[in-house]
C-alpha positions in Angstrom: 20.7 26.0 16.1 22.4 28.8 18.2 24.0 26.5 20.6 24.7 23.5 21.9 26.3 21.5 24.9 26.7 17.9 24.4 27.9 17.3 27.3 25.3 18.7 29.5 22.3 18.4 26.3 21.5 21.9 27.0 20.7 23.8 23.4 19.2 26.9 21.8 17.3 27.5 18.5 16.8 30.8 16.9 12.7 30.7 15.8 13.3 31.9 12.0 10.2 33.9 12.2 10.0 36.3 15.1 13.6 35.7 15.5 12.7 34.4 19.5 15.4 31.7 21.3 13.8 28.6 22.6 15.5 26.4 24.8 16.0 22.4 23.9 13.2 19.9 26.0 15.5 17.9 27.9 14.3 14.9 25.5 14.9 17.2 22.7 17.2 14.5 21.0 15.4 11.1 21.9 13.9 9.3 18.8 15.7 11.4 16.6 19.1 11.1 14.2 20.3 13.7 15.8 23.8 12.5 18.8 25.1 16.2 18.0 23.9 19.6 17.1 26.2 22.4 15.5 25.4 25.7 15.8 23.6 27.3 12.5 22.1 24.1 11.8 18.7 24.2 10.5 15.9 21.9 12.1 12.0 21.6 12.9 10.7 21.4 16.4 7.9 21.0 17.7 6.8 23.1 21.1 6.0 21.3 24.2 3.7 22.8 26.6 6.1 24.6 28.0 7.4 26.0 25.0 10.6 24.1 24.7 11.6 22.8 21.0 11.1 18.9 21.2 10.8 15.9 18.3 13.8 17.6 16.4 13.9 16.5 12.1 16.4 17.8 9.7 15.4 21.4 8.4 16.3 21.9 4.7 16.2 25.5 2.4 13.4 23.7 0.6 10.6 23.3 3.3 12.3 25.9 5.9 12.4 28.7 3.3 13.8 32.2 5.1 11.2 34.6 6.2 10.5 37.9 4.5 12.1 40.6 6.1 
């Protein structure tokens, strides 16, 4: 996470790959564990179609390894 505004539910995530910001869906959190996001936490997405991170899941070291640089 780059940043987050629980009040409004407007977020950012740093993709660890090419290093791009994508915006939060605006139903980024439903379904999910998540009621808060800090920034530097690490989750998985998945892109809707218009390339905004949706279905958040806890991101771990172990299966979001960091890219070669």
């Amino acid at each position: 996470m780059k940043s987050y505004d629980p009040g409004s539910g407007d977020g950012v995530l740093v993709d660890e790959v090419n290093f791009n910001d994508i915006d939060l869906a605006d139903n980024a959190l439903e379904g999910s564990i998540f009621r808060m996001l800090r920034p530097g936490q690490r989750v998985q997405y998945t892109l809707d179609d218009e390339g905004h991170a949706t279905t958040l899941r806890l991101g771990s070291e172990v299966d979001m390894s960091t890219p070669d640089l």
